[in-house]
C-alpha positions as CSV (number, residue, x, y, z in Angstrom):
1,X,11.9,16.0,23.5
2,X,12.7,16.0,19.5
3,X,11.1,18.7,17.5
4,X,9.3,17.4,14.5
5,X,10.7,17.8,11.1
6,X,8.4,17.9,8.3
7,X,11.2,19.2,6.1
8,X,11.2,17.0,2.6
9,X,14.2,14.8,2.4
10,X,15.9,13.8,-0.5
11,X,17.1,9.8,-0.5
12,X,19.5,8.8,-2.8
13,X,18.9,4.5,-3.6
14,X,21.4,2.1,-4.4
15,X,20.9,-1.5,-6.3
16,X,21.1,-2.9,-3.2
17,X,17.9,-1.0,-1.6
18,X,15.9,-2.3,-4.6
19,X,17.4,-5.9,-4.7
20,X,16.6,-6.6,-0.8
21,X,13.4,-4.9,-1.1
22,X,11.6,-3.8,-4.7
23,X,8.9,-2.2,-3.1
24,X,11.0,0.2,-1.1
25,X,10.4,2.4,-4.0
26,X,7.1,3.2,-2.3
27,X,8.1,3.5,1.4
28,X,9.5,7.3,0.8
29,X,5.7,8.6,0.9
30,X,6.6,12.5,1.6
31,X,10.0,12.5,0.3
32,X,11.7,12.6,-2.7
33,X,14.2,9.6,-4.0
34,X,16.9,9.8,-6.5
35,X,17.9,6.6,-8.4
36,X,21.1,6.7,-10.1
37,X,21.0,5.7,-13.7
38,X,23.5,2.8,-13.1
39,X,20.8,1.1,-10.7
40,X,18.5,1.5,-13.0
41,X,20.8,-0.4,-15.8
């Protein structure tokens, strides 16, 4: 049986996360996301 981790993760997004899906932005509820500023260009 797996333990439970409730540790925070950090995600790192790439253009192609966003282009597939735009609202993945909001699918990360407990964890934090980094976006690069050349996906954001």
């Amino acid at each position: 049986m797996r333990k439970e981790d409730n540790t925070k993760r950090l995600f790192i997004l790439d253009t192609n996360v966003l282009m597939h899906d735009p609202a993945a932005l909001f699918r990360f509820q407990e964890h934090d996301i980094f976006l690069p500023m050349v996906v954001l260009e």
